[in-house]
N, C-alpha and C positions, 0 to 999 in steps of 0.2 A: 394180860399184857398186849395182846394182840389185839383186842379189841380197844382200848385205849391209841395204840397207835390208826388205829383204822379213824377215829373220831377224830386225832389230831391234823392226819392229812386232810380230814375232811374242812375242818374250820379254816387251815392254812388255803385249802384251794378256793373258802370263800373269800375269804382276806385278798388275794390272788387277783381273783377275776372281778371281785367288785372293784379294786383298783383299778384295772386297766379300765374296767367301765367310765369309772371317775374321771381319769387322764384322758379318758376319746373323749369325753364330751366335754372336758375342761379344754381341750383344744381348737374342736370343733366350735364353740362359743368366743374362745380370742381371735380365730381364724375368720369368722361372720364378723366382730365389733370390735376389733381391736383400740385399744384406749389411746396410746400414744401414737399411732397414724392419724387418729380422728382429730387431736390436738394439732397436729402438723399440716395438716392436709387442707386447704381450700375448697371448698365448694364451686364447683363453673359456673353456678348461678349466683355466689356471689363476684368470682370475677368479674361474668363478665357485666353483672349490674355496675362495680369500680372501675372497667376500662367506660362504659357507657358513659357513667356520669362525669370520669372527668378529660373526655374527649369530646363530648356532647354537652352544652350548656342546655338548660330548660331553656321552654319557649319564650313563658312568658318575662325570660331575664332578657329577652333579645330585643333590642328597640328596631321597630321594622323601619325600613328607609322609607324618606322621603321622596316623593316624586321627580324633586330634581338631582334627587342624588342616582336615579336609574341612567341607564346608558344603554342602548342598543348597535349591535353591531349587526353587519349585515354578514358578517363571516360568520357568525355563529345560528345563521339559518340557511339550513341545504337548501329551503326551498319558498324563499319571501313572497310573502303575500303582494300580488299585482297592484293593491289597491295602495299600501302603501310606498310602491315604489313610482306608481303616479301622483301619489301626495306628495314624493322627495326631489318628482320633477316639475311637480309648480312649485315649490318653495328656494329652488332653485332660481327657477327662471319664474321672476314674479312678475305679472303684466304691470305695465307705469302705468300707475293712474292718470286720469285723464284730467288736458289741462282744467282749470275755476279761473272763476274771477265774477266780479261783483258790481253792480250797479247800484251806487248809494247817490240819495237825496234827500236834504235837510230842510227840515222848517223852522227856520229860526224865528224867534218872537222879539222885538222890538224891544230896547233895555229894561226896566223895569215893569215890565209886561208880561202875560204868564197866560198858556193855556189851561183853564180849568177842568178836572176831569169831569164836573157836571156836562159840561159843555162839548168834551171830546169823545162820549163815549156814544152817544145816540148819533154822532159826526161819521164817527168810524163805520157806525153800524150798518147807515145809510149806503154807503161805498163799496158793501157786500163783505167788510170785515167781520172775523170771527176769532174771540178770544182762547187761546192756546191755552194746555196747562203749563204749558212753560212761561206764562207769561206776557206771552205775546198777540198782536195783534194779527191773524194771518189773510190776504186773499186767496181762496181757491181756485182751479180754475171752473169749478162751479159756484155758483154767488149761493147757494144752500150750502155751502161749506163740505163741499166732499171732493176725493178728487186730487190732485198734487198742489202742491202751493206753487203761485206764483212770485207771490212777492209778499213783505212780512212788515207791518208797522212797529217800530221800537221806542224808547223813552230815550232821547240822547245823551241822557246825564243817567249818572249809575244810579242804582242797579242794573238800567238799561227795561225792566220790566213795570207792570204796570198791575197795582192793586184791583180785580174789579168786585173785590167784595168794601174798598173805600176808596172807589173814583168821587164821590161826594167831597172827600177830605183832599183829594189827590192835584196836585199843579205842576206845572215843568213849562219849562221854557224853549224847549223845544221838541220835537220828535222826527226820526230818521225811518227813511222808505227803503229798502234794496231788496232786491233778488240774485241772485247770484246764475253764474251763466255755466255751460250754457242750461238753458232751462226748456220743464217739460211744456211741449206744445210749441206754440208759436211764441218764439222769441218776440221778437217786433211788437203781436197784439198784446204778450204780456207788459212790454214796456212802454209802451203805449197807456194802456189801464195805469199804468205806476206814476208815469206824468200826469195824467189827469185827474187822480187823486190826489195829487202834490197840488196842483193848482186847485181845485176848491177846498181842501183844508186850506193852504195860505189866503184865500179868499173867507175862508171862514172865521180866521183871527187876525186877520191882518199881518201873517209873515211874510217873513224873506225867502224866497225858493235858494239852495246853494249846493254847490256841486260835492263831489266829493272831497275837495282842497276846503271845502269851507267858506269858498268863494260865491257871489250871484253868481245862477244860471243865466247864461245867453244862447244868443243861437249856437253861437257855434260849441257850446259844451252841449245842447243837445245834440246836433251831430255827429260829436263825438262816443256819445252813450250809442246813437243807432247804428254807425259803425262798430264800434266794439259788440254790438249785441249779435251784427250778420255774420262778425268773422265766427262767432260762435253756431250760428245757426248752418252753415256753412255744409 
């Protein structure tokens, strides 16, 4: 009998202690993972990826401004650059350009009469003119064509410019001389050169010399170009 009972306490204290073993480490296991915390509970890293994304737009959603849509102020720089605060005082205070004006003279061609550009072009060439890509016919104030321009031969009728890949096909009934003032170098010899190419092309096709009204030149409209030319020179 007593040995029966000595074997019972003994199974009962394993029953005993392997339980409580059971229960610590069934505890210590919910206590480490618990299931219905983890379901509840947010992760920081996914918040705060959800505040980021929806207080932050992607970059590439954002349409970057336009140039004109920038603005600078000068209050929101402690310490402006010198350079452009002397940009902000020429654009200010912008220099007046200086006074132009212009000396034109026309070769008109007799009515039904016509310069040819066979005719005009070895004309011009002789007179130290030199064809532009703009068209034009220019004098330098070097006759090898280098140098500032003085004065510029034109087509008086529109386009106002002059074919020289088909001067052979090309005609016009008139052509216009000017320079505009004031001009480099010597006013006076440049206009000077300008009249005297007016007069041997009108000797060369027989035109009319005429001022800038459209009128014949006489003396006293040249006069009036040599004054106009000193007040510039001046």
């Amino acid at each position: 009998m007593a040995e029966e009972l000595r074997w019972a306490l003994i199974v009962i204290s394993v029953f005993v202690i392997g339980g409580l073993l059971i229960h610590g480490l069934w505890s210590v296991r919910k206590k480490d993972n618990p299931d219905v915390e983890q379901q509840e509970r947010v992760e920081p890293n996914e918040a705060s990826a959800e505040t980021s994304e929806s207080s932050q737009p992607y970059a590439q959603e954002r349409d970057e401004p336009e140039f004109g849509d920038l603005s600078f102020s000068a209050e929101n720089t402690e310490e402006p650059d010198v350079e452009v605060e002397e940009a902000a005082d020429t654009e200010e205070q912008p220099e007046s350009p200086a006074p132009t004006d212009f000396i034109i003279v026309h070769l008109q061609m007799p009515e039904g009469l016509a310069m040819e550009g066979s005719q005009l072009l070895p004309a011009v060439n002789m007179l130290g003119f030199k064809y532009s890509d703009e068209g034009f016919f220019n004098r330098h104030l070097d006759p090898a064509g280098t140098g500032p321009v003085l004065f510029r031969l034109v087509n008086m009728y529109n386009p106002g410019t002059f074919d020289i890949d088909n001067m052979e096909q090309f005609s016009t009934a008139g052509v216009s001389l000017f320079m505009t003032l004031p001009c480099d170098g010597d006013g006076l010899s440049a206009f000077n050169m300008l009249h005297s190419a007016a007069k041997k092309l009108a000797d060369e096709f027989g035109a009319t010399i005429l001022d800038s009204n459209r009128e014949e030149m006489t003396v006293d409209s040249v006069r009036e170009y040599v004054e106009k030319v000193r007040s510039f020179s001046a």
